[in-house]
NUKEKE-376391 format. One record per residue: residue number from 1; x, y, z of N, C-alpha, C in turn; chain. Coordinates in steps of 0.001 Angstrom, whole numbers, plus 524288, in hexadecimal, padded with zeros to 5 digits. Example, Ala and Ser with C-alpha at 12.3 -4.5 7.8 and 13.67 -1.06 7.14 Angstrom:
<pts>
<1, <83386, 7E9C6, 81E78>, <8300C, 7EE6C, 81E78>, <83390, 7F31C, 81E78>, A>
<2, <83232, 7F736, 81BA8>, <83566, 7FBDC, 81BE4>, <83264, 8001E, 81EBE>, A>
</pts>
This chain:
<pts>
<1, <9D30A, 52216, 9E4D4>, <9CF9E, 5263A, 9E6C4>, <9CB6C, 523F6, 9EA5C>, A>
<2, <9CADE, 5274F, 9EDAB>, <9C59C, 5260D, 9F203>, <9C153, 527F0, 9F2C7>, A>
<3, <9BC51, 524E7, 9F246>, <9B62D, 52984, 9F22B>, <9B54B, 52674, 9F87D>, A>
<4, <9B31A, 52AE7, 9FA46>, <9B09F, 52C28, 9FE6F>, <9A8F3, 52B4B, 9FDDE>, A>
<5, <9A852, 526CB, 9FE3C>, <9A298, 524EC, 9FF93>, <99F8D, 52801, A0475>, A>
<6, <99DC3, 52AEF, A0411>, <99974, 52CEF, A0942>, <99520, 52929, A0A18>, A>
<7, <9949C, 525FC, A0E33>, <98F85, 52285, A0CE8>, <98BB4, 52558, A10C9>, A>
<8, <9872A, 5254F, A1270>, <983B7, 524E9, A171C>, <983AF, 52065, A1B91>, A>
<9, <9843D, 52266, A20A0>, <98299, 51E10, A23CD>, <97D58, 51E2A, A26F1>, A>
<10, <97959, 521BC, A234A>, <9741E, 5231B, A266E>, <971D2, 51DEF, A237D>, A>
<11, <96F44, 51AB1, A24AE>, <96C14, 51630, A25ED>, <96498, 51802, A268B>, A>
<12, <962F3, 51AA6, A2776>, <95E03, 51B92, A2A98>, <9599E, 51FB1, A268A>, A>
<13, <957FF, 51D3B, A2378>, <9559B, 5203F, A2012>, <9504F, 52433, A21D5>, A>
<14, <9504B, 5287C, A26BA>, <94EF2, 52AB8, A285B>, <94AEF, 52784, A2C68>, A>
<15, <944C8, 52933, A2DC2>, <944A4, 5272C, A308A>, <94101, 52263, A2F82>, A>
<16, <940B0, 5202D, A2A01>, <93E46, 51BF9, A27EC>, <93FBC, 517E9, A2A61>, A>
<17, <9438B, 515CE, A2C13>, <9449E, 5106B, A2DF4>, <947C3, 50C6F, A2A11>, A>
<18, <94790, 5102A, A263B>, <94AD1, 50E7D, A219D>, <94F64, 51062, A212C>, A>
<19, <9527C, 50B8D, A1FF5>, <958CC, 50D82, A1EA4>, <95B86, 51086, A1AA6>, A>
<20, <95F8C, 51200, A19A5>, <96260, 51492, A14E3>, <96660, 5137C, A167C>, A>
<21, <96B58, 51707, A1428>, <96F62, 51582, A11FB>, <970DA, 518C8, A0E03>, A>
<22, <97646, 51637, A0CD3>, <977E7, 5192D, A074B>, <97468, 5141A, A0190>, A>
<23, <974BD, 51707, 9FE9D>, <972F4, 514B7, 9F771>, <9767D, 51030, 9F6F9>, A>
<24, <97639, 50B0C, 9F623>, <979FE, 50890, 9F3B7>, <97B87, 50A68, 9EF12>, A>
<25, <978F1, 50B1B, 9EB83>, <97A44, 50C45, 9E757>, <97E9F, 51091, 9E748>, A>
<26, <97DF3, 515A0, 9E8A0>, <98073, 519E9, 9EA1E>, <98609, 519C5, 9EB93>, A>
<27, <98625, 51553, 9EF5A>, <98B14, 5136D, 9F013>, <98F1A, 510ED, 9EBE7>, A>
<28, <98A71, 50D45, 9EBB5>, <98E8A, 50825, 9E89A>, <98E23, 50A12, 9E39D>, A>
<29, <98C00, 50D94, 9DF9E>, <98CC7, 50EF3, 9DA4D>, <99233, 5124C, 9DB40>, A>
<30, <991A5, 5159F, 9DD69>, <9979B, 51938, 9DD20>, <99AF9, 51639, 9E11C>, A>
<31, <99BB6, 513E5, 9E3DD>, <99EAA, 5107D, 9E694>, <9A376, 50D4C, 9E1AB>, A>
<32, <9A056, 5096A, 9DE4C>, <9A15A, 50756, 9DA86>, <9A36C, 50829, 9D5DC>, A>
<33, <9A064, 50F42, 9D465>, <9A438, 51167, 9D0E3>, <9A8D3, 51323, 9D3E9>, A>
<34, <9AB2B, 5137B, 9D7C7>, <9AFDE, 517E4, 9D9E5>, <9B367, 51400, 9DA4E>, A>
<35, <9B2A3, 50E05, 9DBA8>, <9B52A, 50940, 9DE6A>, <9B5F1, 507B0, 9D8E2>, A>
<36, <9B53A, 5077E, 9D686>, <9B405, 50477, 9CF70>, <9B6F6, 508DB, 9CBA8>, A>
<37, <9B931, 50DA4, 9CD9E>, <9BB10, 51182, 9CB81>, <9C00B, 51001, 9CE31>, A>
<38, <9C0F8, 50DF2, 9D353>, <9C544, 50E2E, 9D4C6>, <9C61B, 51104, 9DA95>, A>
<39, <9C260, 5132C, 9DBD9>, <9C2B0, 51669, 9E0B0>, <9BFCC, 515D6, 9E872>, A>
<40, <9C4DD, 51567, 9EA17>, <9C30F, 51348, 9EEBC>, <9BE79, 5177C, 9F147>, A>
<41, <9B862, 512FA, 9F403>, <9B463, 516AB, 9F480>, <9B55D, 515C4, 9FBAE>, A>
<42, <9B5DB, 5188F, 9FF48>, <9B434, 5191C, A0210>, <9AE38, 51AAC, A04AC>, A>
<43, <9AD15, 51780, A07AB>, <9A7F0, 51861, A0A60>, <9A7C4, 51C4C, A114F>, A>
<44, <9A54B, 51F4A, A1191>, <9A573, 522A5, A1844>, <99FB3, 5225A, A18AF>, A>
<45, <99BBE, 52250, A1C7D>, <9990F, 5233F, A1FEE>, <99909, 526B6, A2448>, A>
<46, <993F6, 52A21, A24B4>, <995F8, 52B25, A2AD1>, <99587, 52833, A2FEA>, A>
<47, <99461, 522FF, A2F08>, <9936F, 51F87, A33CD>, <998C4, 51CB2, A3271>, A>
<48, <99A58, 51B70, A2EF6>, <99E18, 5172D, A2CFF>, <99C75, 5114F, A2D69>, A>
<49, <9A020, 50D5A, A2BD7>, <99BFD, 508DC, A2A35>, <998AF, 506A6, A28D4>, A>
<50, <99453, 50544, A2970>, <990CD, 5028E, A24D4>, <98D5C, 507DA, A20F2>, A>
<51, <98EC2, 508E9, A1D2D>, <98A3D, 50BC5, A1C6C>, <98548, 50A5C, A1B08>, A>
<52, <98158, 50BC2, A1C57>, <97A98, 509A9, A1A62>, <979F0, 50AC8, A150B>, A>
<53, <9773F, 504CC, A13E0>, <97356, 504BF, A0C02>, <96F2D, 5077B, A0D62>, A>
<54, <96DD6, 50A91, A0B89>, <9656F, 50C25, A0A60>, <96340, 507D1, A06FD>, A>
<55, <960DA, 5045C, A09F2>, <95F52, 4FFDA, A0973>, <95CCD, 50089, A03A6>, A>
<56, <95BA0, 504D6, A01B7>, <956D6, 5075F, 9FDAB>, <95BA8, 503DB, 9F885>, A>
<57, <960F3, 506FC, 9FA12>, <96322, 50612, 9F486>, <9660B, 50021, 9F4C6>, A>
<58, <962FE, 4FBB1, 9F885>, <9637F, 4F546, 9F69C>, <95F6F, 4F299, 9F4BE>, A>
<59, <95C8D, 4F80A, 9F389>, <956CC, 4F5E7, 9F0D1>, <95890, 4F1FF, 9EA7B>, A>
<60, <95737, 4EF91, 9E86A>, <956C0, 4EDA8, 9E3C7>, <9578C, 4F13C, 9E01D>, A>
<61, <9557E, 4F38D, 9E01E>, <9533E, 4F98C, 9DB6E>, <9585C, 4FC4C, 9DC93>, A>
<62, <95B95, 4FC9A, 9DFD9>, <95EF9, 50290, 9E0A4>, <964DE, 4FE8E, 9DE90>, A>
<63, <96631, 4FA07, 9DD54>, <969FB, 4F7DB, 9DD5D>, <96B6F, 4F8CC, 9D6DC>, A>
<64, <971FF, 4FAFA, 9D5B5>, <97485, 4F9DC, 9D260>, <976BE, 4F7B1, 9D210>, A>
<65, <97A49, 4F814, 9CE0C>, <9800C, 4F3B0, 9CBBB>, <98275, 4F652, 9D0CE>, A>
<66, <9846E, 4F92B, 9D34B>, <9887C, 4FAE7, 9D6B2>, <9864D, 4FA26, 9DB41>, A>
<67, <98126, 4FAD6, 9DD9F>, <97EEC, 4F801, 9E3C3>, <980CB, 4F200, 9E2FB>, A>
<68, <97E85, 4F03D, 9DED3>, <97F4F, 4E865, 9DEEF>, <98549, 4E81C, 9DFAB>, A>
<69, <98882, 4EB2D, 9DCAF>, <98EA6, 4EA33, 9DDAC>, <99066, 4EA5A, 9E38F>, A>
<70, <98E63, 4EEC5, 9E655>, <98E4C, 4F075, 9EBF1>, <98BF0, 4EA78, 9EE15>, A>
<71, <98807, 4E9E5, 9EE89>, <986BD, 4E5A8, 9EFCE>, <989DA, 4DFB7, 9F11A>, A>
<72, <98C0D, 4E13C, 9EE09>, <98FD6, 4DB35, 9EC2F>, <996AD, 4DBD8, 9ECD2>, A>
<73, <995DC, 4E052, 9EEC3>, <99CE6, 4E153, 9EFDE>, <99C30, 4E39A, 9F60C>, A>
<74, <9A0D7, 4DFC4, 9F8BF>, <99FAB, 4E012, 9FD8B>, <9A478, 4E3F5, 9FF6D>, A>
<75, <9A709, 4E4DD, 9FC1E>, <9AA3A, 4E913, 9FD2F>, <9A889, 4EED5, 9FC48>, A>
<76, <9A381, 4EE97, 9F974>, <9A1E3, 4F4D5, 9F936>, <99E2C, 4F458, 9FFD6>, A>
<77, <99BF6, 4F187, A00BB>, <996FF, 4EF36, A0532>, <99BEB, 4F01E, A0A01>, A>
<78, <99EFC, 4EF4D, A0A0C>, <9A37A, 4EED1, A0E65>, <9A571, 4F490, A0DBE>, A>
<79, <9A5CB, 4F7CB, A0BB4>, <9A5EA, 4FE04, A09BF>, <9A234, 50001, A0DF4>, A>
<80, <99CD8, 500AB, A0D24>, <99714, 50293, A105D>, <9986F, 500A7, A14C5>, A>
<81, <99A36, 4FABE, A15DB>, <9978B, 4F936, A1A69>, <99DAD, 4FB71, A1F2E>, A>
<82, <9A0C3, 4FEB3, A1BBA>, <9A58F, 4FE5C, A1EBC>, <9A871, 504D2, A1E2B>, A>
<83, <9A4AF, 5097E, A1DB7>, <9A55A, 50F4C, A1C13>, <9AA0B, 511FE, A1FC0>, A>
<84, <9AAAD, 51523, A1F60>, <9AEB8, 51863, A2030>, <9AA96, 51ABA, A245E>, A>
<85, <9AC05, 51EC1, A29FC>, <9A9E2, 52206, A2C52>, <9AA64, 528A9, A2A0A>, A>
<86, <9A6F2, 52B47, A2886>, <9A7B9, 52F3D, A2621>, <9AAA7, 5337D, A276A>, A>
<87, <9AD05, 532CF, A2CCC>, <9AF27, 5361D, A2F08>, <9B524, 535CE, A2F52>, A>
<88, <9B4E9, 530A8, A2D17>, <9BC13, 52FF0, A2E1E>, <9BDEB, 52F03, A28E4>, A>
<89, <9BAF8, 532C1, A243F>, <9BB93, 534DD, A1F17>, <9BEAC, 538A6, A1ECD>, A>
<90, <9C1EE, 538FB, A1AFA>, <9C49A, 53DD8, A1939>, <9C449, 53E0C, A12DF>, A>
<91, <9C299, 541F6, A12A3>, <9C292, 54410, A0CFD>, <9C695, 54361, A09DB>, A>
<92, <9CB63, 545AD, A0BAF>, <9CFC2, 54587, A076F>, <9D2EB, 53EA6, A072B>, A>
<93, <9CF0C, 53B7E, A097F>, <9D006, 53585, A0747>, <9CD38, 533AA, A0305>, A>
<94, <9CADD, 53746, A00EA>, <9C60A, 53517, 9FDFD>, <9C81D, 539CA, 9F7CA>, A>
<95, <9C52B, 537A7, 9F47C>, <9C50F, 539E8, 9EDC4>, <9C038, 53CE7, 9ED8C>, A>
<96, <9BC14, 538EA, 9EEB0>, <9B78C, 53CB0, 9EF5A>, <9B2BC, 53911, 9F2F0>, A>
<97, <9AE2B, 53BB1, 9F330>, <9A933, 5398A, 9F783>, <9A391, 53A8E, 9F366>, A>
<98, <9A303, 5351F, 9F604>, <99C32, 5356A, 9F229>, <99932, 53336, 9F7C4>, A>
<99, <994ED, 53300, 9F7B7>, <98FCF, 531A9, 9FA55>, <98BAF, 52EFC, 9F805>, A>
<100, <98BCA, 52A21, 9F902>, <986F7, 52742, 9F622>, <9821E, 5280F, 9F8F6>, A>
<101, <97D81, 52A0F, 9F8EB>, <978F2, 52C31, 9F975>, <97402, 52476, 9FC0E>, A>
<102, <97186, 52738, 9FC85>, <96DC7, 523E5, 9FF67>, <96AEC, 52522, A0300>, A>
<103, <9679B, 525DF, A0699>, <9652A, 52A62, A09EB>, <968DC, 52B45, A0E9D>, A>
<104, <96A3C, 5265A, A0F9E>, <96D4F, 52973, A1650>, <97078, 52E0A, A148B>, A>
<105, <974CC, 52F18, A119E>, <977D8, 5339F, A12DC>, <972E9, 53918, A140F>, A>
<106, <96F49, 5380F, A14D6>, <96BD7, 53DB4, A1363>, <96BF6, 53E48, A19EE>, A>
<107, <96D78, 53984, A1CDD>, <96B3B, 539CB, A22AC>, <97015, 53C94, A248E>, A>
<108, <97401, 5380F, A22EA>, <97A56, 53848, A2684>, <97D6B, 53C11, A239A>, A>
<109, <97FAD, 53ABF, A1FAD>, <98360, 53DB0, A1BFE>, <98263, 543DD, A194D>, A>
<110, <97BF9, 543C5, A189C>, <97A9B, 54960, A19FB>, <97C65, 54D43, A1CF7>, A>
<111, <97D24, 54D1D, A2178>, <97EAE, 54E73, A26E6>, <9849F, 54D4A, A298D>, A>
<112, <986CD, 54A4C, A26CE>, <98CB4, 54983, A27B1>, <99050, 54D7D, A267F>, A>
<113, <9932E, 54E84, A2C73>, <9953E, 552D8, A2AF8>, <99AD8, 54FE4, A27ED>, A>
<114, <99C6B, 54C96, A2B4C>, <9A260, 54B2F, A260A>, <99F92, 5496D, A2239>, A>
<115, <99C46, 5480E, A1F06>, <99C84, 546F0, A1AD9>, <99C82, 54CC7, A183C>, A>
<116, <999DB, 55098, A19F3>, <998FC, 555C5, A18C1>, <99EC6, 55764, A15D6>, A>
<117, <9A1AE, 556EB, A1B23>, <9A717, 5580C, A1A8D>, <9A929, 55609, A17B7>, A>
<118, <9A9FD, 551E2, A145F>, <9AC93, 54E52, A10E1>, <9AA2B, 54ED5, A0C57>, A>
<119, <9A535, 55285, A0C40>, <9A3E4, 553A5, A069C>, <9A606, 55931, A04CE>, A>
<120, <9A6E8, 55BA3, A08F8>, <9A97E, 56140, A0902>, <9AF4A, 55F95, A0870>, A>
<121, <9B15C, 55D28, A09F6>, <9B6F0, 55A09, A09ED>, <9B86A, 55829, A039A>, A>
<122, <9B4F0, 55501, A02EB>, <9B69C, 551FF, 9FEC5>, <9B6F3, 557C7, 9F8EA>, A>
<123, <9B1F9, 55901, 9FA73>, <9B17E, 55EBE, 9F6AE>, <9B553, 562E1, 9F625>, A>
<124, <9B62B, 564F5, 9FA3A>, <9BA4B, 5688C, 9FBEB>, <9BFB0, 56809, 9F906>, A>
<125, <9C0CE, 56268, 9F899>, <9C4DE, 55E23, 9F775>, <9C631, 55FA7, 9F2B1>, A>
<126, <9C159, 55F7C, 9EF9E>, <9C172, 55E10, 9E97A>, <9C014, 559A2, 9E758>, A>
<127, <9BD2B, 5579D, 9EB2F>, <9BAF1, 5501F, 9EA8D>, <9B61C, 54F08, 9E971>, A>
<128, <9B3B4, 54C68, 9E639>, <9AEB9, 54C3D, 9E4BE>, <9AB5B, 54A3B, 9E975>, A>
<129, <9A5BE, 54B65, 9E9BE>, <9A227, 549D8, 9EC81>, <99C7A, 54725, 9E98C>, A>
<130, <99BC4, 54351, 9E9A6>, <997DB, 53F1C, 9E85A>, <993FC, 53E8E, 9ED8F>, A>
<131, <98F9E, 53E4D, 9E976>, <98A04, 53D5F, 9EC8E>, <98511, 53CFB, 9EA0D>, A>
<132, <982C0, 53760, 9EA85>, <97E33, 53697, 9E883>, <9789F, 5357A, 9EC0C>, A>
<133, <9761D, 5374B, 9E820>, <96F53, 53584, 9EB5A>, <96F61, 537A8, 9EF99>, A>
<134, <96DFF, 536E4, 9F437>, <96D54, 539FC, 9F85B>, <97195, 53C0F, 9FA31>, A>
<135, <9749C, 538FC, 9F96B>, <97C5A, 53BBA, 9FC11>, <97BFA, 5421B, 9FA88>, A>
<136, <97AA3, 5443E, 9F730>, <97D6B, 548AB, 9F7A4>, <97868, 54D06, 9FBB1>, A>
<137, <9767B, 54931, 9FDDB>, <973C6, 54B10, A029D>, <975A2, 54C5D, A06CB>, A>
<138, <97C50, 5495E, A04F2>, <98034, 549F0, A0A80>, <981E8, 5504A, A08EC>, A>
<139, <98227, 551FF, A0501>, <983CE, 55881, A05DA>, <9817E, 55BA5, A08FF>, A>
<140, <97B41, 559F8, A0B28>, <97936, 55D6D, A0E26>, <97B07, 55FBF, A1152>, A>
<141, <97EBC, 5611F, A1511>, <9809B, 56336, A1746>, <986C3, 56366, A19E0>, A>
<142, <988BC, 563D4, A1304>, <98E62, 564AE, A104A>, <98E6E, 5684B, A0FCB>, A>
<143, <9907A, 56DCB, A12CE>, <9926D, 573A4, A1124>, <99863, 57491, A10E7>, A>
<144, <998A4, 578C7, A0E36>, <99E3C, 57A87, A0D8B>, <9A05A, 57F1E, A1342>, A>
<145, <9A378, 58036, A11F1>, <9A5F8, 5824E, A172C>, <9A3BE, 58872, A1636>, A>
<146, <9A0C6, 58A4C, A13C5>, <99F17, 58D9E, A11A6>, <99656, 58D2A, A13AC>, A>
<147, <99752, 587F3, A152A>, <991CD, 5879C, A1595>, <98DB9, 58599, A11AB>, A>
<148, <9904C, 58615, A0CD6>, <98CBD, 58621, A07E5>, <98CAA, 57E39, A06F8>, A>
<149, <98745, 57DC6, A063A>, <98766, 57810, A0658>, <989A9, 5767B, A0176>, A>
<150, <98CD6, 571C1, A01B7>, <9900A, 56FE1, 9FF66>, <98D9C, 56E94, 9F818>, A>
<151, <987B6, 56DCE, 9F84A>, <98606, 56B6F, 9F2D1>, <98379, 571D7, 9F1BF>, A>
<152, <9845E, 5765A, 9F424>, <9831C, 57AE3, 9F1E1>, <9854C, 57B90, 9EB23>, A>
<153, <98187, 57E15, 9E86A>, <98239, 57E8D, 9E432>, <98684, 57958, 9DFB4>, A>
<154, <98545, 5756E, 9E2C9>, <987B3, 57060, 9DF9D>, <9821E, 56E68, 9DCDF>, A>
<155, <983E3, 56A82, 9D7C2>, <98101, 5688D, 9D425>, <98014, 563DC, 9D73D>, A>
<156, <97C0E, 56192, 9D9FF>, <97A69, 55C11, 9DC08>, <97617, 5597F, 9DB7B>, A>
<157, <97730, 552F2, 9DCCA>, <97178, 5515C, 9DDBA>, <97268, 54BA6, 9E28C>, A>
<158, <96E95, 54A91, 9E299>, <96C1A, 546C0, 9E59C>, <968E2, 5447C, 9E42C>, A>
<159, <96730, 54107, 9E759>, <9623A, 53F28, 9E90D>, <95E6E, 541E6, 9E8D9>, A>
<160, <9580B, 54208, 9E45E>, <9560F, 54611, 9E37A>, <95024, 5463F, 9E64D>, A>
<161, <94F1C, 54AC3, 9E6E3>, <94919, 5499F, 9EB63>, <944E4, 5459C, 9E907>, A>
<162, <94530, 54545, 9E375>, <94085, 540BF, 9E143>, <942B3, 53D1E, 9E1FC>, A>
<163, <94801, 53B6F, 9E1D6>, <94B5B, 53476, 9E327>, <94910, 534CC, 9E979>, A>
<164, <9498B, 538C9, 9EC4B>, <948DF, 53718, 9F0FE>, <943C1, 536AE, 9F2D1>, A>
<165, <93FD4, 537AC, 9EF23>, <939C7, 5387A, 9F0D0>, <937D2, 53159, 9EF7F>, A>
<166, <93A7D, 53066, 9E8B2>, <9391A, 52BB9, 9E81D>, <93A8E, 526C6, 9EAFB>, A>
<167, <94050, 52834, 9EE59>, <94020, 523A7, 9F548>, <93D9A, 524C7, 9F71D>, A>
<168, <93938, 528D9, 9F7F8>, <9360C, 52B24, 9FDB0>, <93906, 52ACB, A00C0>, A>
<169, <93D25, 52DE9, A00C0>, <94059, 52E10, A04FE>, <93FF6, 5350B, A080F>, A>
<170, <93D48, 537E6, A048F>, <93E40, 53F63, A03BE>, <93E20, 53D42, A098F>, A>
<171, <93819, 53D60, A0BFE>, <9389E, 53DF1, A11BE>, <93C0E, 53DAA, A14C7>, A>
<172, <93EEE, 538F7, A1401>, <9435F, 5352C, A1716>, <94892, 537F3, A18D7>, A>
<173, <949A9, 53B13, A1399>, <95095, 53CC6, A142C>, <94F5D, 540FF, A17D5>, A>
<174, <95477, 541FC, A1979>, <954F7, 5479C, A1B6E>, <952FB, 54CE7, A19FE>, A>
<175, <95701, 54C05, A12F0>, <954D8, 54ED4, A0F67>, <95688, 54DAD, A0C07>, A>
<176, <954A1, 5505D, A0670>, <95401, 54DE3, A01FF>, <957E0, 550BB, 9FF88>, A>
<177, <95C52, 54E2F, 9FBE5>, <960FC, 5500A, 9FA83>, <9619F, 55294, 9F656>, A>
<178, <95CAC, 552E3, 9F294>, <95C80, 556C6, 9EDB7>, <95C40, 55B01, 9EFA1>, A>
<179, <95653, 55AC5, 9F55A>, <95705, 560F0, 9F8CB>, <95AB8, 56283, 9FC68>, A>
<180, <95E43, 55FF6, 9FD6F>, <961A7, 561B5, A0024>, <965E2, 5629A, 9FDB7>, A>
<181, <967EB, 562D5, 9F801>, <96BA7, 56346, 9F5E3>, <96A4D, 56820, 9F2A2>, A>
<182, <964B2, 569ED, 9F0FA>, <9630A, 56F11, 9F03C>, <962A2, 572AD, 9F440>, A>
<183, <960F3, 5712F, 9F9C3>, <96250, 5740C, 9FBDE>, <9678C, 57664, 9FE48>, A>
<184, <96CF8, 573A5, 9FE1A>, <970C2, 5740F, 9FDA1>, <97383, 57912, 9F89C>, A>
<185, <96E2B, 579B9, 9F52F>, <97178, 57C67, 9F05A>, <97511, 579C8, 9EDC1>, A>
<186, <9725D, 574A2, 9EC54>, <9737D, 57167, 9E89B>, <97085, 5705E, 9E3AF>, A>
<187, <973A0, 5708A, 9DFB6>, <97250, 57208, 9DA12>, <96F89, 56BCE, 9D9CE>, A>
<188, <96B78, 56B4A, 9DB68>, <96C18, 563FB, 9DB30>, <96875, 562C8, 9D780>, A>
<189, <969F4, 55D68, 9D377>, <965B3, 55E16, 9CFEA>, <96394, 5563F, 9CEA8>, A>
<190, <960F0, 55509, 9CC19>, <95EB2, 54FC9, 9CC7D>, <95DE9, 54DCC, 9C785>, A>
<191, <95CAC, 549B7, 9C6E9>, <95938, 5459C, 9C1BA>, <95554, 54475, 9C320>, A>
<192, <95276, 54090, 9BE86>, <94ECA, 53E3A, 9C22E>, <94FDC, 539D6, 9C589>, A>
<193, <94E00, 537A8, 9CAB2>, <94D2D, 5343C, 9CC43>, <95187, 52FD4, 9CAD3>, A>
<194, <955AE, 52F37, 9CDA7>, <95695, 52AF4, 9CDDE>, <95BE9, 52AF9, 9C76F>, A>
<195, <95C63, 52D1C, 9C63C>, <95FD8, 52FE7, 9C28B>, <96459, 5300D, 9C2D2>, A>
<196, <96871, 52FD3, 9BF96>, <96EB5, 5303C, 9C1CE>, <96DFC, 53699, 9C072>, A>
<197, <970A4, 538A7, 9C5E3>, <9718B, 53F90, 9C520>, <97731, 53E86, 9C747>, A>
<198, <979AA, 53FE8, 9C45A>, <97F22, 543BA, 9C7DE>, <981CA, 5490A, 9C758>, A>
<199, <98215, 54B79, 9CAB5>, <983AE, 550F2, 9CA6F>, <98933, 54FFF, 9CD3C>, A>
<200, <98D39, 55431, 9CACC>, <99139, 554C3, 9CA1A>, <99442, 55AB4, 9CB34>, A>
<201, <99479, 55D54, 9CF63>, <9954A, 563A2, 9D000>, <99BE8, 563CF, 9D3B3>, A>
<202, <99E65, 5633D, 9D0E8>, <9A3BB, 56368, 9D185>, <9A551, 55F1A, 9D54A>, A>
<203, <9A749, 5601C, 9DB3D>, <9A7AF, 55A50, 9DCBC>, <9A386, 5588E, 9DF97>, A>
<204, <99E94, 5583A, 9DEC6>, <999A3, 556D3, 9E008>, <9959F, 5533C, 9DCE0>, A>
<205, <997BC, 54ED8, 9DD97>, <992BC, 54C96, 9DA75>, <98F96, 5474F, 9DD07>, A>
<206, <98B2C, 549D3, 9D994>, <9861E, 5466A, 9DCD4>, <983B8, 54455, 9D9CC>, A>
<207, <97F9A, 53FBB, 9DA2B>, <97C9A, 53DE8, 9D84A>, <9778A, 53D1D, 9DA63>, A>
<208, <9733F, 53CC8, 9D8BE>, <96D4B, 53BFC, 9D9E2>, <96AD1, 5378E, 9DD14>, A>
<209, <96D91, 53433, 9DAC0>, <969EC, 52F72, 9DD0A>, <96F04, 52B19, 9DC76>, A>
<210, <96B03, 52615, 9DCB8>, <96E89, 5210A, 9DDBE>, <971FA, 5209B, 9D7A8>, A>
<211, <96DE8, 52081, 9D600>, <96FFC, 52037, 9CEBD>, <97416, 522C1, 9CD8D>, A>
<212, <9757E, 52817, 9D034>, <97938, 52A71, 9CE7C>, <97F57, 52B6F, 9D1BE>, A>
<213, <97EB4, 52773, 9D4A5>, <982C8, 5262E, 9D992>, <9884C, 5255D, 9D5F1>, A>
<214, <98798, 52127, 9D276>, <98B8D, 51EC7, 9CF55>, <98EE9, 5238F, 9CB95>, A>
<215, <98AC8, 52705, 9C986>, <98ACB, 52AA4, 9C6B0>, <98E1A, 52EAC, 9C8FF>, A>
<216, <98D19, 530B9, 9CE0F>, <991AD, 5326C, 9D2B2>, <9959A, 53162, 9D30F>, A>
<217, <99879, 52BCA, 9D319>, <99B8F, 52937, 9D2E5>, <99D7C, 52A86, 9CF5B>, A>
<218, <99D59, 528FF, 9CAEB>, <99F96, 52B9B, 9C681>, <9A0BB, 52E08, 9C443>, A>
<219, <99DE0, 53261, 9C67F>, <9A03A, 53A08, 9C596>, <9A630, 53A58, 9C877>, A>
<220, <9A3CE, 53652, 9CC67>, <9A822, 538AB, 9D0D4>, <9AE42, 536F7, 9CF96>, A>
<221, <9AD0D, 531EA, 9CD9D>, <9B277, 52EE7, 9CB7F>, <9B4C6, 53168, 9C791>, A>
<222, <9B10C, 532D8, 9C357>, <9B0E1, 5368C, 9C029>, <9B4E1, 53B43, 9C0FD>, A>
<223, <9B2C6, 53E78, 9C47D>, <9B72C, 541D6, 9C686>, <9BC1E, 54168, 9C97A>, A>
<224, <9BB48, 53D4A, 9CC64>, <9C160, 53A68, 9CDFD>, <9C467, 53A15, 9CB8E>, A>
<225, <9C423, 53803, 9C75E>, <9C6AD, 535CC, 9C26B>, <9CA4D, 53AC1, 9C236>, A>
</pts>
């Protein structure tokens, strides 16, 4: 079986001068469970090739057992530095698609119309959809052929406005993905701070933050099975 990795190739953490990227963590926790389960992970971008770290998550403090593994295997590092172009994706090659979260997708992947399409694709299908921490920021402007936005009346979460106040980042993003997933008419709900949350609403599931990336992963295999 094949998962479909959505990464970010936005780099430019608004107009601070500071970089982003996707989460290591985000990546390499569900990366590790799907590859360690047995299942080939594909990586896409919409730039293709190298995708960008958010320098934030090679801090000391943000590193787990599964970043240090990343770290030290040059075949996951040769993965990022070598992505798929998002456009020369097809859905029905793939089992299912997750999105590891980190601030860029809020810039690029937000706004992507094929990725749009490949979440309507993969869904349509009968294929699960994964997304943590800021990723499911990429639904923002995912509608159905009907118009009705795609996380309407679904059970979700994200990345929550107090996780994003305590980066001081509120200013920074575009917008903030707890409010943009309520305003969508999304049932979206939280923990505290930094918390494993995962929500689970048929083939939709998401998680909160970094902590609960792995936790994603494992619903998802979960249902493969």
């Amino acid at each position: 079986m094949k998962i479909l990795f959505v990464v970010t190739s936005h780099d430019e953490l608004g107009n601070t001068g500071h970089k982003t990227g996707f989460w290591v963590e985000e990546f390499a926790a569900p990366y590790y469970k799907f590859t360690d389960a047995g299942y080939e992970v594909v990586v896409a971008t919409p730039k293709g090739g190298k995708a960008p770290i958010d320098p934030n998550s090679e801090a000391p403090s943000a590193q787990t057992d599964a970043t240090k593994r990343y770290y030290s295997d040059a075949n996951a590092q040769s993965v990022i530095a070598h992505t798929h172009k998002l456009s020369e994706i097809n859905e029905s090659d793939y089992d299912a698609i997750f999105y590891p979260g980190g601030h860029g997708p809020l810039w690029d992947l937000a706004n992507d119309q094929k990725s749009a399409q490949l979440i309507l694709d993969f869904y349509n299908s009968g294929k699960l959809v994964g997304a943590v921490c800021h990723a499911p920021g990429v639904f923002k402007n995912v509608k159905f052929e009907n118009g009705e936005p795609f996380v309407k009346g679904k059970n979700v979460t994200g990345f929550s406005n107090t996780e994003e106040a305590a980066v001081k980042l509120t200013d920074v993003v575009p917008f903030l993905v707890e409010d943009q997933l309520k305003d969508l008419g999304g049932n979206y709900s939280k923990v505290a701070d930094w918390g494993v949350h995962l929500v689970e609403d048929g083939l939709l599931i998401t998680g909160q933050n970094p902590a609960s990336s792995e936790g994603v992963a494992e619903k998802m295999i979960n249902r493969l099975k």
